[in-house]
Kinemage of the C-alpha trace (Angstrom):
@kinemage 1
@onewidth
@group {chain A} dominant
@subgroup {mainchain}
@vectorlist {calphas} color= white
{ca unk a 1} P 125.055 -34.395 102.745
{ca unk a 2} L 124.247 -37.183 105.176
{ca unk a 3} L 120.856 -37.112 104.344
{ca unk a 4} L 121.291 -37.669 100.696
{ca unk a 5} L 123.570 -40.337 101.166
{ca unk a 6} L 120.934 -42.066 102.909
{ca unk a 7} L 118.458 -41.793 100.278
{ca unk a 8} L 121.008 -42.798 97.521
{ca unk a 9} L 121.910 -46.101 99.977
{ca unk a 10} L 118.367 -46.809 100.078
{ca unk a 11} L 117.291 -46.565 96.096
{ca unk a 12} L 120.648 -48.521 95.640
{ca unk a 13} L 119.111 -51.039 98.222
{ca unk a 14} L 115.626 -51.688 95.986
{ca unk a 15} L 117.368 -51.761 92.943
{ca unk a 16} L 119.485 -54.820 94.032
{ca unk a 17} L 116.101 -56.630 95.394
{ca unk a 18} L 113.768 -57.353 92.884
{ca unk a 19} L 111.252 -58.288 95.236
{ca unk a 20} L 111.198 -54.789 97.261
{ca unk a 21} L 111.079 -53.164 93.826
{ca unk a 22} L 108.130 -55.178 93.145
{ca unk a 23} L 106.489 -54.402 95.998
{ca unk a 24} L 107.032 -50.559 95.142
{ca unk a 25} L 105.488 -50.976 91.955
{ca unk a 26} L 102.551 -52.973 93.625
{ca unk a 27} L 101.815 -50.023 95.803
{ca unk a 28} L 102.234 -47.416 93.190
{ca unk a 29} L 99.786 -49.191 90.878
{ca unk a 30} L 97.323 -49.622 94.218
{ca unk a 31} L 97.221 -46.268 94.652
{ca unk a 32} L 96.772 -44.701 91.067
{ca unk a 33} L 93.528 -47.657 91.484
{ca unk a 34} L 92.750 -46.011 94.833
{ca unk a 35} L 92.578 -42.270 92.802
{ca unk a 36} L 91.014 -43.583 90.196
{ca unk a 37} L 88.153 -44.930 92.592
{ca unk a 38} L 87.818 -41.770 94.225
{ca unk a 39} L 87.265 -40.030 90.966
{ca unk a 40} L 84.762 -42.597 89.856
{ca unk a 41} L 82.759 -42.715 93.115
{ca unk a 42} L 82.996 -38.524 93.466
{ca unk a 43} L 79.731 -36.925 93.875
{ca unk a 44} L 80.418 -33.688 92.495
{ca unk a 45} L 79.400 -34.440 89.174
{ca unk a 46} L 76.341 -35.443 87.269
{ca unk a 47} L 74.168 -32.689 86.022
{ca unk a 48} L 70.467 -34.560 84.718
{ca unk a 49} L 69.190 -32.676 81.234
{ca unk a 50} L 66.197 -31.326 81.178
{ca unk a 51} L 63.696 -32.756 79.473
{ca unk a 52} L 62.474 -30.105 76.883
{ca unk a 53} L 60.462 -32.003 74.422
{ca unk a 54} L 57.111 -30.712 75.381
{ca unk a 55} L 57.661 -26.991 76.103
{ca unk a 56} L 58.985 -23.642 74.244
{ca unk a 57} L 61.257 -21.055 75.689
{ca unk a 58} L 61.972 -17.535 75.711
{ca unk a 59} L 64.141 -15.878 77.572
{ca unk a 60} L 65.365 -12.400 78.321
{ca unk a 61} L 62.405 -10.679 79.401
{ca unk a 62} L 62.737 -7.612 81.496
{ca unk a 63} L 59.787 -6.287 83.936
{ca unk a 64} L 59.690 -3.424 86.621
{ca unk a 65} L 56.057 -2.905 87.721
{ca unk a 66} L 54.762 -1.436 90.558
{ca unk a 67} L 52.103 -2.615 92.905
{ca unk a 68} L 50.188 -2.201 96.639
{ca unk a 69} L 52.568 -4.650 97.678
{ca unk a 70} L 54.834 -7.566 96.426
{ca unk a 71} L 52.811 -10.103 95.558
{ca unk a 72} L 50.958 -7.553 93.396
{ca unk a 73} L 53.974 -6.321 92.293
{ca unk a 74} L 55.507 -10.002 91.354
{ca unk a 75} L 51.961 -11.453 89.828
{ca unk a 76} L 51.724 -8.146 87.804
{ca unk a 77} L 55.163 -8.442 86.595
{ca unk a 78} L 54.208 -12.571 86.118
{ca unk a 79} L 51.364 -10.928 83.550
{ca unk a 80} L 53.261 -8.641 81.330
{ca unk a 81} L 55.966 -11.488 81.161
{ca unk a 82} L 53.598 -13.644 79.835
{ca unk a 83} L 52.387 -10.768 77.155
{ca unk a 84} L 55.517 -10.149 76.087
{ca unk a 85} L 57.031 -13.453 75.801
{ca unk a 86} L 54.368 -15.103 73.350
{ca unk a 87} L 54.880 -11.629 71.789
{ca unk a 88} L 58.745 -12.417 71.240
{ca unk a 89} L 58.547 -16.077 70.607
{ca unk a 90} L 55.980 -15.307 67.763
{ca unk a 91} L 57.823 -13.280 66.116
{ca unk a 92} L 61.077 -15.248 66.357
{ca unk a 93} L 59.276 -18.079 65.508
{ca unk a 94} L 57.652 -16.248 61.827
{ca unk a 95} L 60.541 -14.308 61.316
{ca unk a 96} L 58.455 -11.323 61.848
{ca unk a 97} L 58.264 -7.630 63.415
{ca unk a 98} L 57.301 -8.441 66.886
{ca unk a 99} L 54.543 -5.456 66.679
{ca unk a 100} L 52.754 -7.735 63.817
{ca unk a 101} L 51.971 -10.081 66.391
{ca unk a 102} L 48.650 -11.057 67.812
{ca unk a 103} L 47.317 -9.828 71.203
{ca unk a 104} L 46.211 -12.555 73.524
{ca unk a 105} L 43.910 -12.213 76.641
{ca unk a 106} L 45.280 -13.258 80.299
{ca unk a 107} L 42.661 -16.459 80.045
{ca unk a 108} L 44.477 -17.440 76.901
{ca unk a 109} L 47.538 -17.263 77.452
{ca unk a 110} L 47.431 -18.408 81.261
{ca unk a 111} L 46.696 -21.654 79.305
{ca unk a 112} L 49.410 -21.705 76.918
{ca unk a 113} L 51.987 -21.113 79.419
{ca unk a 114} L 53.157 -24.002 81.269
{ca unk a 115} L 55.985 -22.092 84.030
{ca unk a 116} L 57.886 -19.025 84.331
{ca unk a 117} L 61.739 -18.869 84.537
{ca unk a 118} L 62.784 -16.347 87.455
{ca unk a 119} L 66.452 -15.666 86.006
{ca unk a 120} L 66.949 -12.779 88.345
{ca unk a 121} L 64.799 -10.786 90.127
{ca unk a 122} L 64.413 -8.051 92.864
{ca unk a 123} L 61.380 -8.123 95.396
{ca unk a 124} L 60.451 -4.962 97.061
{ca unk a 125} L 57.476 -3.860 99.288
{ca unk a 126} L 55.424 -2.404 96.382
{ca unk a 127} L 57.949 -3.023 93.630
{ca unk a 128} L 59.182 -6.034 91.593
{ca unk a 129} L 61.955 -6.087 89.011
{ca unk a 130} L 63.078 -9.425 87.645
{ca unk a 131} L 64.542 -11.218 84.365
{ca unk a 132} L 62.315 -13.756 83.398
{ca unk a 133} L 61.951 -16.676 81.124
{ca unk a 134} L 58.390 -18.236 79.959
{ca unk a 135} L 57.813 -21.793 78.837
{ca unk a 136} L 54.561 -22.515 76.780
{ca unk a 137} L 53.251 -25.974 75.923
{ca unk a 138} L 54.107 -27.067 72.708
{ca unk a 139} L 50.926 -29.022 72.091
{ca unk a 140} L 48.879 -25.711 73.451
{ca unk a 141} L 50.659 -23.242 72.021
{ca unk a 142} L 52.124 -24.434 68.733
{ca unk a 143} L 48.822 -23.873 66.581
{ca unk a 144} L 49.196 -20.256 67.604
{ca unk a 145} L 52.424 -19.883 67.074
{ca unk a 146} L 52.609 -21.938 63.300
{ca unk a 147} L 54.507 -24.526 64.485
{ca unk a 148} L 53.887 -27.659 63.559
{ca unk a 149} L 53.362 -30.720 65.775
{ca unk a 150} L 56.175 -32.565 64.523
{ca unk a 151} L 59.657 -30.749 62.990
{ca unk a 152} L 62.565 -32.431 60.712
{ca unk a 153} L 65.551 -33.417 63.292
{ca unk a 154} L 68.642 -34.450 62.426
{ca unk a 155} L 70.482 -37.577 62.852
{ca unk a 156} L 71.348 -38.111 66.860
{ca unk a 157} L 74.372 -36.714 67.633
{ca unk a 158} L 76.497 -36.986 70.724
{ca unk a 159} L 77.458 -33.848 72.396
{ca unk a 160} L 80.750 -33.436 74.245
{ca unk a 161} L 80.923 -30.182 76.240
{ca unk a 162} L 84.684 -29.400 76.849
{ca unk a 163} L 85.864 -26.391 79.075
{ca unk a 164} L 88.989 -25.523 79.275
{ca unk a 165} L 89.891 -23.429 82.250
{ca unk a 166} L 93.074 -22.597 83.863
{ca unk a 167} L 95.228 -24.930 81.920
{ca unk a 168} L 92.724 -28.014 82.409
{ca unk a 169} L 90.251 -29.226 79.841
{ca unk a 170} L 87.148 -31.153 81.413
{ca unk a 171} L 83.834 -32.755 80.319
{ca unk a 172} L 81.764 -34.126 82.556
{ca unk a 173} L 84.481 -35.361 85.356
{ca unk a 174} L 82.999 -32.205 87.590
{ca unk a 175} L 80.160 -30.304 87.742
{ca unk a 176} L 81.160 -26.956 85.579
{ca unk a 177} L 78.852 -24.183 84.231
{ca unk a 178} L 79.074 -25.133 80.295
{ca unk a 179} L 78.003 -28.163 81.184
{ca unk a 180} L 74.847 -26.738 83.173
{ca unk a 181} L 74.285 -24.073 80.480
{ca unk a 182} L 73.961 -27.586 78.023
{ca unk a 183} L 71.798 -29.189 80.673
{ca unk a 184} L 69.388 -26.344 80.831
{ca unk a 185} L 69.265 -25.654 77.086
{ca unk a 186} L 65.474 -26.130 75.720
{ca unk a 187} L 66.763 -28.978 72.843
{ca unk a 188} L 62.600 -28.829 71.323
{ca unk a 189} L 63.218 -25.520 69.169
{ca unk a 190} L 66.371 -26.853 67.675
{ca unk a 191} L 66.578 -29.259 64.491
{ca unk a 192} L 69.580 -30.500 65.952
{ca unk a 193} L 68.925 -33.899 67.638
{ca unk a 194} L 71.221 -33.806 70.849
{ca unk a 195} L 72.369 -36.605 73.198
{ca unk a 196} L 73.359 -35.128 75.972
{ca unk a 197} L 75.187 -37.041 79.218
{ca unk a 198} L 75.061 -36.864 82.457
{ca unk a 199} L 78.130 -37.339 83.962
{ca unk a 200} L 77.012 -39.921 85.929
{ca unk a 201} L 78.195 -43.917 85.477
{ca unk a 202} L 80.921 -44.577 82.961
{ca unk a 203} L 80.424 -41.342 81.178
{ca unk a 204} L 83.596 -39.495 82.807
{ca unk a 205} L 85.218 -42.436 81.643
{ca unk a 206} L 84.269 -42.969 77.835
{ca unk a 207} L 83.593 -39.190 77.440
{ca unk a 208} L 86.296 -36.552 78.019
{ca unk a 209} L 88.652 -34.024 77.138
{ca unk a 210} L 91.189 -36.557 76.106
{ca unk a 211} L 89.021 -39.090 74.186
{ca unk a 212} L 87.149 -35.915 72.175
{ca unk a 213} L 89.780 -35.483 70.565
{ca unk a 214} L 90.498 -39.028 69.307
{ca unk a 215} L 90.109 -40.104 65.878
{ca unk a 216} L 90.019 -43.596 66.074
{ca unk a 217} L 86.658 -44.639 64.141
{ca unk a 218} L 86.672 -47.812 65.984
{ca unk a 219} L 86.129 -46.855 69.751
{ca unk a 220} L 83.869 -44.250 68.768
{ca unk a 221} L 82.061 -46.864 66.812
{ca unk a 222} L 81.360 -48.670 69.885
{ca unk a 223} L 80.740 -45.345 72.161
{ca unk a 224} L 78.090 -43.977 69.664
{ca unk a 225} L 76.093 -47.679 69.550
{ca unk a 226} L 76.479 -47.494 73.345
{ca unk a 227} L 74.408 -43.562 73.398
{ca unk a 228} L 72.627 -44.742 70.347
{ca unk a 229} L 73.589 -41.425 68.183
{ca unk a 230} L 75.198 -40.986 64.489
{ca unk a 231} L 77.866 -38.992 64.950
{ca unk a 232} L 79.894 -36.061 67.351
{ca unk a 233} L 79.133 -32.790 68.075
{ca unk a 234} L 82.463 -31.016 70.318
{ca unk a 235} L 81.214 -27.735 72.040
{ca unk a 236} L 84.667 -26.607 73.305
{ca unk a 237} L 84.764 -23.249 75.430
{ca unk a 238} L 88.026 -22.033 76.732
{ca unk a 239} L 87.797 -19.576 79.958
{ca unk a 240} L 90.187 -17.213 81.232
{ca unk a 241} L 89.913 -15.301 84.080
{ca unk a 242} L 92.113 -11.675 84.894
{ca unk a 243} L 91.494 -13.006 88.760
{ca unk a 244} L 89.347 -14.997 90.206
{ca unk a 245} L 85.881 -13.751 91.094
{ca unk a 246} L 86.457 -10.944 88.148
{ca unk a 247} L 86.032 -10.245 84.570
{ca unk a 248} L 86.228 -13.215 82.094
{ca unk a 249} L 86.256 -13.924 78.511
{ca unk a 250} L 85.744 -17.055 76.555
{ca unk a 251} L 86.414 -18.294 73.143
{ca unk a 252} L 83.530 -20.858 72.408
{ca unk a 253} L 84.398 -23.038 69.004
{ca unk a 254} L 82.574 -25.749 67.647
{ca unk a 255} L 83.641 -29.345 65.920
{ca unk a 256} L 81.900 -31.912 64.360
{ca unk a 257} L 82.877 -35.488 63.756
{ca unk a 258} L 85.744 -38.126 64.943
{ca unk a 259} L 88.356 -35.794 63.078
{ca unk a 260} L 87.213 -32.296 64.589
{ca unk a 261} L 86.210 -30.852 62.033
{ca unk a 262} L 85.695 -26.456 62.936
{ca unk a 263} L 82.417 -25.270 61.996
{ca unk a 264} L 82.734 -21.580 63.536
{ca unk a 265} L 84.015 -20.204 66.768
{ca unk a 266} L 82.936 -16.676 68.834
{ca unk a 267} L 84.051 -14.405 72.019
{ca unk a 268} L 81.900 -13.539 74.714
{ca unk a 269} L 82.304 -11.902 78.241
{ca unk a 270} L 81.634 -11.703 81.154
{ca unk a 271} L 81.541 -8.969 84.113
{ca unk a 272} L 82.030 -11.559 87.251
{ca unk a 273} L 81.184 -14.605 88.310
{ca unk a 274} L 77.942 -13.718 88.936
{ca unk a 275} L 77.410 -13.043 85.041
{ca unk a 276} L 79.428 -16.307 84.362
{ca unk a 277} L 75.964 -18.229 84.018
{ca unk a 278} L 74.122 -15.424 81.400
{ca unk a 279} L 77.894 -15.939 79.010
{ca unk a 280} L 77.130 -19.859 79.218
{ca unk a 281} L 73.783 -19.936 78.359
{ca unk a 282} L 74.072 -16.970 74.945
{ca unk a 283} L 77.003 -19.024 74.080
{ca unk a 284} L 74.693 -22.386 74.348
{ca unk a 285} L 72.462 -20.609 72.183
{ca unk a 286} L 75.123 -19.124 69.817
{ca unk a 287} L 76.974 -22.147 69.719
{ca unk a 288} L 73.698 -24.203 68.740
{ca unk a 289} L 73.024 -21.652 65.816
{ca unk a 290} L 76.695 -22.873 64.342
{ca unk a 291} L 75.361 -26.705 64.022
{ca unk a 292} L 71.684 -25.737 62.769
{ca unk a 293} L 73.778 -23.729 60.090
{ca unk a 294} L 76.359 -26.671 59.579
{ca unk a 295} L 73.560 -29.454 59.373
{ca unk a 296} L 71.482 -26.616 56.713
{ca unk a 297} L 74.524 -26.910 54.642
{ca unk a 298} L 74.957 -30.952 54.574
{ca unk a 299} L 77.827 -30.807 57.083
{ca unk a 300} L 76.122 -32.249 60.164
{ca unk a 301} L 75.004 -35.883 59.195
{ca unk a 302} L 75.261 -39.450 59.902
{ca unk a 303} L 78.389 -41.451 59.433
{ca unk a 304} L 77.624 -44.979 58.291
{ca unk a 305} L 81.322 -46.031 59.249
{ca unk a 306} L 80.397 -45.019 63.050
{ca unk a 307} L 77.275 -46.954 63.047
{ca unk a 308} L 77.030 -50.749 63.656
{ca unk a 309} L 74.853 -52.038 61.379
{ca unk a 310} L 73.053 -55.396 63.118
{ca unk a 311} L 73.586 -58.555 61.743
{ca unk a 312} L 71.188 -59.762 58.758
{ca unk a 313} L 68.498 -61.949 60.273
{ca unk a 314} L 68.771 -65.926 60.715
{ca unk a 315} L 66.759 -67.557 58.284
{ca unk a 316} L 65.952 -71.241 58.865
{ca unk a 317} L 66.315 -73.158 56.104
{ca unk a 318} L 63.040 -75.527 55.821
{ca unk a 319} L 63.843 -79.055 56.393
{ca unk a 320} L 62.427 -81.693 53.830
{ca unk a 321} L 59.745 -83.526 54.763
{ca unk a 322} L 61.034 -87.302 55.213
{ca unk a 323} L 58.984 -90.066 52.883
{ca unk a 324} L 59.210 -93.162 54.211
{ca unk a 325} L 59.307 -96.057 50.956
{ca unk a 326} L 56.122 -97.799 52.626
{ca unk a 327} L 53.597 -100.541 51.242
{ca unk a 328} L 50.208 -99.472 49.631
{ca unk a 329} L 47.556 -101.429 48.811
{ca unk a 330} L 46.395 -101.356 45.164
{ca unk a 331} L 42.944 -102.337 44.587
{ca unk a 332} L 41.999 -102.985 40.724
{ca unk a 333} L 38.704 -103.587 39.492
{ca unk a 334} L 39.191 -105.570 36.179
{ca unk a 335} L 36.525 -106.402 33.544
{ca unk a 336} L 39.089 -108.986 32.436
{ca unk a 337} L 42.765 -109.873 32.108
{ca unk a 338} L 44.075 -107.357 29.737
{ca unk a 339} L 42.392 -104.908 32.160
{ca unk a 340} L 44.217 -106.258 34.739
{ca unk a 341} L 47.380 -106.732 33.186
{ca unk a 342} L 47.269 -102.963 31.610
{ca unk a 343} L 46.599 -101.980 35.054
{ca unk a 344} L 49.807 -103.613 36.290
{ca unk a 345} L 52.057 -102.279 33.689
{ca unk a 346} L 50.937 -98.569 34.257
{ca unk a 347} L 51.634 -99.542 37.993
{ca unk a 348} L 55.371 -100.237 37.231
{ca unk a 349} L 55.702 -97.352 34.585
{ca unk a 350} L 55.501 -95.190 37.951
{ca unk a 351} L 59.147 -93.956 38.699
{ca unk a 352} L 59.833 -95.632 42.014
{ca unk a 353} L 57.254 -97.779 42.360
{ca unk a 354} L 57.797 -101.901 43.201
{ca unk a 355} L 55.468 -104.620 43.026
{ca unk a 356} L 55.874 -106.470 45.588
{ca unk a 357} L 52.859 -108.847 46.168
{ca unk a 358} L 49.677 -109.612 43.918
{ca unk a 359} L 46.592 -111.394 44.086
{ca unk a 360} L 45.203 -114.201 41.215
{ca unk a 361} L 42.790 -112.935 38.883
{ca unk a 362} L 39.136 -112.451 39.428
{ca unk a 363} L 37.414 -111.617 36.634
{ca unk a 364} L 34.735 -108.199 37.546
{ca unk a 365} L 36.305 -108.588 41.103
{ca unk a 366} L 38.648 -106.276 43.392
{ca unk a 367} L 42.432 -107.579 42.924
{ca unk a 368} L 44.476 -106.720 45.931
{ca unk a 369} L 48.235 -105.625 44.683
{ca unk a 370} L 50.630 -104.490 47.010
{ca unk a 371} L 53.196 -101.786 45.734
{ca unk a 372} L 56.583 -100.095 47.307
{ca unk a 373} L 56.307 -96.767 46.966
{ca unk a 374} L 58.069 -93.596 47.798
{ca unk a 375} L 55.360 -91.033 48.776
{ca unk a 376} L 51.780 -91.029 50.252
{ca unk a 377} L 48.638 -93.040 48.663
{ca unk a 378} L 47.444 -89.281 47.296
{ca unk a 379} L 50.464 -88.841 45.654
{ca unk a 380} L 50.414 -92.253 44.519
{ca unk a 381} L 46.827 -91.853 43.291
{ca unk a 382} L 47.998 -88.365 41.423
{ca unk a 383} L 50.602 -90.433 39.319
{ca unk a 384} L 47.530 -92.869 38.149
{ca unk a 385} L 45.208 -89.981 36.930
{ca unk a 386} L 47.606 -88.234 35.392
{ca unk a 387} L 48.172 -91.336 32.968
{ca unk a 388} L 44.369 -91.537 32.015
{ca unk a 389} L 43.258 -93.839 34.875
{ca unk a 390} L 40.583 -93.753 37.168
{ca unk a 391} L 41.849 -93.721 41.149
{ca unk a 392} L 40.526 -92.781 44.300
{ca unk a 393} L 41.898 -93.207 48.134
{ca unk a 394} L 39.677 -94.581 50.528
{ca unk a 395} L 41.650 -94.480 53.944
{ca unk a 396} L 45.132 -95.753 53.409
{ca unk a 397} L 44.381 -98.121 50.267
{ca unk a 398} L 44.190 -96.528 46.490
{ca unk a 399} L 40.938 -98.124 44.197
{ca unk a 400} L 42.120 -98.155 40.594
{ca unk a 401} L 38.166 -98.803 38.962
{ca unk a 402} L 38.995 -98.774 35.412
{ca unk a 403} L 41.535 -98.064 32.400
{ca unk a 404} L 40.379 -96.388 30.002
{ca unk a 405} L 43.384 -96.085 27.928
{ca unk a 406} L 43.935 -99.805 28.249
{ca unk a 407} L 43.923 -102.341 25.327
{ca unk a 408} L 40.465 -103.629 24.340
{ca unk a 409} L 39.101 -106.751 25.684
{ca unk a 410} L 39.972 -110.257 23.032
{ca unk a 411} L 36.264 -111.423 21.573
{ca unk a 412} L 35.287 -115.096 21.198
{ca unk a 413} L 35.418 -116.442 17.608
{ca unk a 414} L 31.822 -118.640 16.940
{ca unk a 415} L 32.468 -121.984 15.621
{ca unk a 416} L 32.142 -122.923 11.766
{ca unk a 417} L 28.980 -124.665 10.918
């Protein structure tokens, strides 16, 4: 009783001064900062995908040879592994019976292959038994295999892996085996263009349980121009466990788009944790098959209201050039007066053209006018010839030789006898 008293006395106390309640809320908000810090600097998260672009995978492939000893035993099983997988990737690839296809030599094939994927395996003195995987180059191995060197992709879509285990739903905050299983998955065979995060940076932040299942066009607007990618792909998985360590089953479902739209959903199990890694990676595979279906079928596309379209580009206007009204000199060549004076008045028919300064008559000689005029001495000389007279430019100054079009010269009358 005494002890609750106190407490009460004490709440009662920081309610009646602001400024210790203040400096509660200070430290609350200091520390929710201080968790949020930790999360953001944590290093268990941040799995790298795999760069698949150049290679082709099969998986699944089951050996148990004998040998002399083990490295016999593992290089023979290496062999058949090869055989069998270019066997089993042909005929997945064709849609064929995998006895129709072709049987390659060692050589060959020890050129097509690029690694081999040791899934599981058992090493013993003159035995080897193992469950391998067997990349081949694309590039190598594609002509073989009637693939061609480039495929139709989709759109780029974001993929958000989601588990949900034990109550909690999770992205990419931890490390978690759908994740890894998404990491590791060969992304070449697929139409389906994937981007696929890390974990590492902001992602944990912009990309979550929580914000996957937010409609709000604008913020993913800005989050898919951030990953450069069309639209959403959700690959939610949700785990439970009888104990921990034992048998699990999983319920893998797959949405597309802002909105979460279901495009198909699937069980698989597992025997133990051990097998936990083998359900992740058939239900990568499985759950891939649901979007190559949905994007068959128009589903899976590009949202123009989730992309940012960039502003049209800035075109400059062209400035006009500025004419300065200057003085040109005027040069006319006269056989007489009514030349001259013809010449004038053709001068002044020119729109924007002022006299401002002539010369006295000289009769076969070169009569100096000077002229106001808005434009150049070419253009100037342009407005002459285009009313029938004869102009040049010589420098800066405009010769106007004759006018034809002028008014004929006056004759002399003889005197009467």
């Amino acid at each position: 009783m005494e002890f609750h008293a106190i407490v009460a006395k004490s709440a009662l106390m920081l309610f009646r001064r602001p400024s210790a309640l203040i400096a509660a809320a200070l430290l609350m908000l200091f520390g929710a900062g201080g968790a949020l810090l930790a999360q953001m600097e944590s290093a268990d998260r941040g799995i790298l995908p795999i760069d698949s672009s150049g290679t082709l995978e099969i998986t699944g492939i089951k050996v148990d040879v004998g040998g002399k000893d083990a490295d016999s035993a593992r290089y023979a099983g290496w062999r058949i592994a090869q055989r069998e997988g270019f066997k089993a990737l042909w005929a997945k690839t064709n849609k064929r019976p995998i006895s129709e296809a072709p049987n390659l030599s060692d050589s060959t094939l020890d050129g097509l292959v690029s690694s081999i994927v040791v899934g599981r395996e058992q090493i013993g003195p003159n035995r080897y038994i193992a469950e391998l995987g067997v990349l081949f180059d694309r590039t190598r191995a594609g002509e073989l295999l009637g693939i061609p060197g480039q495929i139709s992709r989709s759109a780029p879509m974001l993929l958000i892996p989601v588990l949900v285990s034990g109550g909690t739903a999770t992205t990419v905050e931890l490390k978690n085996p759908w994740q890894r299983a998404w990491a590791q998955f060969r992304t070449a065979q697929s139409p389906v263009d994937y981007v696929r995060v890390s974990g590492l940076g902001v992602d944990p932040l912009l990309i979550n349980a929580a914000q996957s299942r937010r409609p709000a066009r604008g913020w993913w607007r800005n989050v898919l121009d951030l990953y450069g990618a069309a639209n959403i792909l959700v690959a939610e998985v949700r785990l439970d466990r009888l104990y921990p360590g034992g048998p699990a089953k999983a319920t893998f479902v797959a949405r597309f788009g802002p909105d979460g739209t279901p495009l198909g959903s699937f069980d698989l199990t597992a025997k133990d944790s051990n097998d936990l890694p083998r359900m992740m990676a058939e239900g990568v595979q499985r759950m891939d098959d649901l979007f190559v279906q949905a994007l068959a079928a128009g589903i899976v596309r590009s949202d123009p209201d989730l992309i940012i379209q960039p502003p049209p580009p800035v075109v400059e206007e062209e400035k006009p050039v500025e004419v300065r009204q200057g003085p040109i000199s005027v040069l006319i060549t006269a056989p007489n007066g009514a030349w001259f004076d013809y010449g004038l008045a053709v001068i002044r028919s020119i729109r924007g053209v002022r006299i401002s300064g002539e010369t006295s008559f000289a009769v076969g000689g070169a009569n100096r006018v000077t002229v106001a005029y808005l434009g150049t001495p070419q253009s100037f000389r342009d407005q002459l010839v285009a009313r029938g007279l004869a102009a040049s430019v010589d420098g800066g100054t405009v010769r106007l030789n004759s006018a034809p079009a002028g008014p004929a010269a006056p004759q002399q009358q003889s005197p009467s006898p």
